[in-house]
C-alpha positions, 0 to 999 in steps of 0.5 A: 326651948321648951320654955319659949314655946311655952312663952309664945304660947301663953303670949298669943292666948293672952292678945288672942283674949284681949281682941275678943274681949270686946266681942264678947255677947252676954245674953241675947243677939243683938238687933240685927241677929234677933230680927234675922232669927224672927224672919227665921233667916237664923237660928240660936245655936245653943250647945254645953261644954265641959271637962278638965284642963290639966287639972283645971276646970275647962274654960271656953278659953281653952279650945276652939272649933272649926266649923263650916256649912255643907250645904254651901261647900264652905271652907272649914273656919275657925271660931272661939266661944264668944257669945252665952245666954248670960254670966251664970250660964258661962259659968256652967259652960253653955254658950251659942251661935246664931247661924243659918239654915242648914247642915255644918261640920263640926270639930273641936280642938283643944288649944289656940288657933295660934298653935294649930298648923291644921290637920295632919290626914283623915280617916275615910272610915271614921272621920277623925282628924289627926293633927298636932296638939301642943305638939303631940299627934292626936285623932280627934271625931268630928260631927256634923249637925243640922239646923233646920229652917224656922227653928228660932232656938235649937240645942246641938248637944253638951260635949266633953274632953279632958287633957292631962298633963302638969301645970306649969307656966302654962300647960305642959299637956301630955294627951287629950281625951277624945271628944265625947257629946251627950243630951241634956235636953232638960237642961237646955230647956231651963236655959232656953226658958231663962235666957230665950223665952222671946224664942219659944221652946228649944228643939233638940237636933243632937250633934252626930258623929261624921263618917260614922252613922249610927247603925242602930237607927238606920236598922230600924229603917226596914224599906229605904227609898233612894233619890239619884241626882247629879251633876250633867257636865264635868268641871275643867281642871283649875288651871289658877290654882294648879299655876299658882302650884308652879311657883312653890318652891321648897318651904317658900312659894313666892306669896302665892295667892297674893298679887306679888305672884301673879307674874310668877304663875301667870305664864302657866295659865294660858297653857293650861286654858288654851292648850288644853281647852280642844280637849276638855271640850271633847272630854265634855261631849263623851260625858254627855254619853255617859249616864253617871246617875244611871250607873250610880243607881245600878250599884245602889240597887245591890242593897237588898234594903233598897227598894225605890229609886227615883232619878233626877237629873239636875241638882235640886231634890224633889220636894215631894219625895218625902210625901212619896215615901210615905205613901209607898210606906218607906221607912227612910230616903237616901239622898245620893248626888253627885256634886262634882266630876273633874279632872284632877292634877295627881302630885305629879305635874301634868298627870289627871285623875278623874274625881267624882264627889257624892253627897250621900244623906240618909232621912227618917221619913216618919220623923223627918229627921236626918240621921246620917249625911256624909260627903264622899270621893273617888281620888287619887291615892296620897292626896296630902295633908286635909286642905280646905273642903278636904278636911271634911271629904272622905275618899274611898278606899279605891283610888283614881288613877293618875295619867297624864292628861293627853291619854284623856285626849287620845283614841283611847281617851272615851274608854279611859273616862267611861271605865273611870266613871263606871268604877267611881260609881261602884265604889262611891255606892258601895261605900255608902251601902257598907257605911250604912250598913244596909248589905249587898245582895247576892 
């Protein structure tokens, strides 16, 4: 049995490097990249990797990541090393991406996408996932990194990790060091000058880890500024989603998602949309009374390094907060919103929870800089397996609670949703502040 596992491993590492093979870049973007990249639409992504596998040098090969756009709520992808700076630098281990603006999770998983069943849970308080890798249970970190508008060439910092095991047909690997990332700016700008010249001067913006700030940089962060926003209207459950659920069954679900179920699930949605529908409405109208931001604001001011906060009531963030902070000589800006609220179904069928998601992103303000940013949930408690978004969203250790969806409809239903509400923004603050490490007063 060990033996075929193995087979099947090395035969799907095997196709998977032949189909890539021809996608490989060596050198710079090609002409639809590089003209992005000089309207400032994209940038150069450069980054180094090293380390061992079983006693071998690491290959690009060898591993993979999952990377996705916070800014743009995209599902974690997976993507294998497929372009370097040139021959000499592949073999030195640099590689690159060319991706747009914005801020990205990023993990790296030992391993083929062939072998990978996803991750198994997450820690809220570290932002490690836990899956099976080559068939044993490891915690690996992920990070998150920045690209910022008109950077043409940027380097995310050179990461490690070694795996042991004993050499066989292919790898019989026993346990994998966790991923360790370090600057070599130096270096990268030698790269940068070889293989980019045409893009000018590498910027440094090092990989951070997720879920876990660095508290050294955000002591040094004395007076903070806070920037409240939010989402004015909850979002009705997702009734195609939660009636194409109906139709799994035990290990098999009937090609879910695909049009073959649509006659299975279909029954369901009309009971969801148009049963319910009255209720959402009136769900909506008490959210109107509620001041969600306000009571988020309420529980940040607890910190006593919070001395300024400025409300916005949408979803955009002020462009001239950052010139504020520096006229009130504030340190830093925390950047709190409140991305979505909604009813969501618990693991029992037809029982709701009330779910509030907040982005919370700490800013240098002398620098610029963003030094921590992290997405946070108040849920219901064993969610399950890190699906989609999921593998990047870090619950609170409070949980919503889980009722069946006519309470929410009832003469109690308005005290049941402000109560939800008011809790959610205690915890979801008070997780931010401890994170941070910024301190309650008294």
């Amino acid at each position: 049995m060990h033996l075929q596992k193995v087979l099947i491993c090395f035969i799907a590492a095997a196709i998977l490097a032949t189909l890539l093979h021809g996608c490989t870049t060596i050198g710079p973007p090609g002409s639809s990249k590089a003209e992005a990249i000089r309207l400032h639409n994209k940038s150069i992504v450069l980054l180094k990797f090293s380390g061992d596998m079983v006693d071998s040098p690491l290959k690009d090969s060898d591993f993979f990541i999952e990377m996705a756009n916070l800014d743009r709520d995209e599902i974690p992808k997976e993507y294998t090393l497929t372009s370097f700076p040139s021959s000499e630098a592949r073999t030195k281990g640099w590689a690159y991406f060319v991706l747009e603006p914005g801020t990205y999770h990023f993990t790296v998983i030992p391993g083929y996408t062939a072998q990978d069943a996803g991750p198994d849970k997450i820690d809220a308080e570290t932002g490690k996932l836990t899956r099976q890798i080559f068939g044993k249970t490891m915690s690996l970190s992920t990070f998150w990194f920045r690209v910022p508008k008109g950077s043409s060439l940027l380097y995310i910092g050179s990461f490690s990790f070694s795996c042991k095991g004993q050499a066989e047909l292919s790898w019989n690997v026993e346990e994998c060091t966790d991923v360790h990332v370090v600057d070599e700016t130096e270096s990268a700008s030698m790269v940068a000058q070889t293989d980019f010249s045409q893009y000018g001067s590498v910027k440094t913006a090092i990989m951070e880890r997720y879920g876990m700030p660095d508290r050294t940089n955000v002591q040094r962060l004395t007076y903070i500024g806070a920037e409240i926003s939010g989402q004015l209207s909850p979002d009705s459950p997702d009734w195609i989603e939660m009636s194409r659920d109906r139709v799994v069954l035990p290990n098999y679900a009937f090609f879910a998602g695909g049009p073959l179920s649509v006659p299975f699930y279909l029954p369901f949605y009309p009971y969801g949309v148009f049963v319910w529908t009255p209720c959402m409405e009136i769900i909506a109208k008490e959210f109107q009374y509620f001041d969600l931001i306000t009571e988020v604001t309420r529980a940040l001011l607890k910190s006593r390094h919070i001395r300024e906060i400025a409300k916005q009531p949408d979803l955009s963030v002020n462009d001239g907060a950052l010139q504020v902070a520096k006229d009130k000589d504030l340190r830093g800006i925390l950047y709190a919103n409140i991305q979505r609220v909604v009813l969501r179904e618990c693991n029992e069928n037809w029982t709701f929870c009330v779910e509030v998601e907040m982005r919370a992103r700490l800013q240098d303000v002398m620098t610029e800089k963003y030094i921590s940013d992290s997405i946070l949930q108040y849920t219901f408690l064993q969610k399950g397996r890190p699906r989609g978004r999921d593998r990047y969203i870090l619950p609170v250790p409070v949980s919503s609670e889980c009722r069946q969806f006519a309470a929410y409809c009832s003469a109690d239903g308005p005290l049941i949703l402000r109560a939800e509400l008011t809790k959610a923004a205690k915890i979801l603050a008070e997780k931010v502040i401890r994170d941070l490490g910024l301190g309650i007063s008294d």
